[in-house]
N, C-alpha and C positions, 0 to 999 in steps of 0.2 A: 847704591840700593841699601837700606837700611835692614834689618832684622825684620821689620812687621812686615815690610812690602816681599822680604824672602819668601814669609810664610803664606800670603795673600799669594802670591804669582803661585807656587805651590799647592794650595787648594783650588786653584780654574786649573790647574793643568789636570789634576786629578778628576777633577768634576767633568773636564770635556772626554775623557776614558770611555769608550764603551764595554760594561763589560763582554766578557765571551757567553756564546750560546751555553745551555746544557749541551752536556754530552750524551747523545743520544744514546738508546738500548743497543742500536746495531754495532756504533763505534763502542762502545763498552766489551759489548760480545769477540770483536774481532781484536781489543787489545787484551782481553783475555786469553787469546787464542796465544798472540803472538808470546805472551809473558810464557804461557805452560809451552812452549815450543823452546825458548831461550831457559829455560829455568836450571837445566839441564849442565849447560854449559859454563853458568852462571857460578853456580853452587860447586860445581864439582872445582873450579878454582881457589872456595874460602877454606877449605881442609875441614870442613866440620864434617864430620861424618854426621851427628846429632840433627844439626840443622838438615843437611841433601835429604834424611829419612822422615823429617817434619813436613817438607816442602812436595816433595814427590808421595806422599801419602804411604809408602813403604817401610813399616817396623822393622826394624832387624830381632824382632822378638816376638813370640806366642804373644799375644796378648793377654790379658787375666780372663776374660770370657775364651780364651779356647783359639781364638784365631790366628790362622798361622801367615805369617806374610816373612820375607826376607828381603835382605837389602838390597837396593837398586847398585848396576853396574856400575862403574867407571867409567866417568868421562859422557860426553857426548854421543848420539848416535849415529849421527850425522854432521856434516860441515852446515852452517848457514846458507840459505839460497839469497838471490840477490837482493829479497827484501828486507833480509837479517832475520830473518824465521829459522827455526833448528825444525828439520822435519825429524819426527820419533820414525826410527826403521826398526818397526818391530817384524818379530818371523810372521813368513806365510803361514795362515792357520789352512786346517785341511778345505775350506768352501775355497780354496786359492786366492784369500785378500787377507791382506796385513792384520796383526792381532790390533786390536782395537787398547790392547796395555799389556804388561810384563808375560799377564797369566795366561794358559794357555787353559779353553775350557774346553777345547775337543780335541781330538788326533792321536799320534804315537805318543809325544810327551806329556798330557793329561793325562792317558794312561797307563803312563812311567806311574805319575805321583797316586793314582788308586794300588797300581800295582807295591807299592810303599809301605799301602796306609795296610793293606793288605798281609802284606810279612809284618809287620809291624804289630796287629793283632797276635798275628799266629806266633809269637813267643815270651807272648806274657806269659808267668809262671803259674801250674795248678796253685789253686787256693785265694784267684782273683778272677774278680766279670771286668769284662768290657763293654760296659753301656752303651746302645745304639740311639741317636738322635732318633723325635718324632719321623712316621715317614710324611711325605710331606715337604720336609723342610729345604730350604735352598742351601745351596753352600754358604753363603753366609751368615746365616740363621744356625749354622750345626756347632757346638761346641766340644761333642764328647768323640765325636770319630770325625778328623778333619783330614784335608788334601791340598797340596798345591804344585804345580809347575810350574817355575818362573824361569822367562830369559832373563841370564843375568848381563853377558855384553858376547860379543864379536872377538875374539883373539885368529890371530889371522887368517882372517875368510871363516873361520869356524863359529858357529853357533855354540856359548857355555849355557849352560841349565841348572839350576837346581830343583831338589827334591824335597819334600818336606811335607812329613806328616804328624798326626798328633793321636795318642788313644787315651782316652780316659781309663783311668784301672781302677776298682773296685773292690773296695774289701770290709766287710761290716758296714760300718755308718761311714766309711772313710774313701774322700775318692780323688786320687791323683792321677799323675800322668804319665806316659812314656812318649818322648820324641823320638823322630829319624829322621836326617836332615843329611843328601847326601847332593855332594858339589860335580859335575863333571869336569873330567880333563882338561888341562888349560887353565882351571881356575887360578888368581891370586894368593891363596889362601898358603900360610907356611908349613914347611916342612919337618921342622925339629918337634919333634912328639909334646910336649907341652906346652909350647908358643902355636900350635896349631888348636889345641882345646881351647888355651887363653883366649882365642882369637873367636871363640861360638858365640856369637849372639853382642860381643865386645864387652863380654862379663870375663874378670877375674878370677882367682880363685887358688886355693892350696892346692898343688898339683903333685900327681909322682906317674913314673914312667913304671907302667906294667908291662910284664914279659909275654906274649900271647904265638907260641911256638917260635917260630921265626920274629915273630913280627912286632914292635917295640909301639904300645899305645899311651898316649898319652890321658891321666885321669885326672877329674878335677872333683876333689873329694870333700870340697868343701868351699862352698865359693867366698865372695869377699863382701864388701857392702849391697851387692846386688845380690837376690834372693830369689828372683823368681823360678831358679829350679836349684836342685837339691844337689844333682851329682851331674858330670856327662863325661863322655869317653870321644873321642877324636883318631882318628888314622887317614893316612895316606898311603894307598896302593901301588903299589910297584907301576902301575900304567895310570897316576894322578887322581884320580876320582880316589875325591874324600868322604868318607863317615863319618857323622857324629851320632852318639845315643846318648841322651839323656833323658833323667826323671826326676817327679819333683813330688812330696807328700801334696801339693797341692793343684788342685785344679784350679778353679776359682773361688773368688768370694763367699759366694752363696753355697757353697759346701763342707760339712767337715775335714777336715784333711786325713788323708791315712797315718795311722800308728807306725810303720815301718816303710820303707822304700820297698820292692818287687827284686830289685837285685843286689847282690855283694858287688862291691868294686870289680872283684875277678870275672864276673859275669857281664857285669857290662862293658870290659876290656875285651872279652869275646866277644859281644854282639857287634863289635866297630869293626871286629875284622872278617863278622860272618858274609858269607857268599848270598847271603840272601837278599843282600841290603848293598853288594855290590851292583850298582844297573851301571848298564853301558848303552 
């Protein structure tokens, strides 16, 4: 067989090809299913932190409008079933059926995270407002007083949770923020007072260790190429539930920023280890 008859015998085998159907809506829908079902187990193999928090729709950070979200668990939640599908085992919410995703929007630990967003108000300093959202609005629509409860994974048999809230603070024309972001017992999160701040949100930053009675906090007093907040303070409690507080001259975009920060370093080194902000 010569060269032309290669090519000739090569186009009827192609030509007698039929192609494949469209893929219909239903099969679309169900291989969607199955991908957000594996994604899980997928990702959490490549080490990217960056990517797992692209893919699964969870920031490890405030957002610039005010949103607060944190990072998804470790690992898988489940083993695959026999059709290679990863079932999501989220907690029982209080109607007694499975959360439909991390957050928890009714029960005892939604009303961990009001109860946060709550103290969290209550120690901003005389000589600054805290703006409240239209009423009306949903939780995701609020920018200047936000809330969340997230499951973050399962350590053994136990349910870990985090906290996390957000207030806008106001002063003149200027309006920043204060966070509280607090992890329960079990968490991953480290121990040594400045590799535990370094570790907020996987922003960097110049750090030093404040003395706060007994209790040694770790401060990040000026962060690194990331900006999105200004200062924040970190501890870990003798029974693991971790603190962080942090503030930032800015809220968002569309706002001037405040002239000063709401606290001194010493101050926000205290608020990581106040009792207020300890939940259990």
């Amino acid at each position: 067989m010569n060269e032309e008859e290669l090519r000739e015998g090569l186009r009827s085998e192609m030509a007698s090809i039929t192609p494949p159907p469209p893929l219909s809506t239903g099969a679309a829908l169900g291989a969607a299913r199955r991908t957000h079902f594996r994604r899980r187990a997928v990702w959490a193999s490549l080490g990217s932190a960056a990517v797992v928090l692209a893919v699964t729709g969870f920031a490890a950070v405030t957002n610039p409008d005010g949103h607060l979200y944190q990072p998804a668990g470790n690992g898988p939640l489940a083993s695959p079933d026999a059709s290679g599908d990863t079932k999501q085992a989220w907690p029982t919410g209080p109607d007694g059926r499975p959360q439909e995703d991390r957050t928890a929007r009714a029960g005892s630990k939604h009303d961990q995270g009001v109860h946060l967003l709550n103290e969290a108000v209550s120690v901003i300093p005389s000589g600054y407002t805290t703006p409240e959202d239209p009423p009306g609005q949903s939780a995701e629509e609020r920018t200047l007083r936000t809330h969340q409860a997230q499951f973050e994974n399962k350590v053994n048999g136990v349910d870990v949770w985090s906290y996390s809230s957000s207030v806008a603070v106001a002063q003149g024309k200027g309006t920043g923020r204060v966070i509280v972001e607090v992890h329960d017992a079990g968490n991953p999160l480290p121990t040594e007072p400045c590799a535990l701040a370094q570790n907020f949100w996987g922003m960097q930053g110049e750090c030093q260790v404040e003395t706060v009675g007994a209790a040694q906090v770790g401060v990040v007093v000026r962060p690194g190429s990331d900006e999105r907040l200004d200062q924040w303070s970190a501890y870990r409690h003798p029974d693991g539930v971790v603190v962080f507080v942090a503030q930032g001259v800015t809220l968002d975009e569309s706002r001037p920023a405040l002239t000063k920060l709401p606290f001194s370093v010493p101050q926000l080194a205290a608020l990581a280890v106040d009792e207020r902000f300890h939940l259990k």
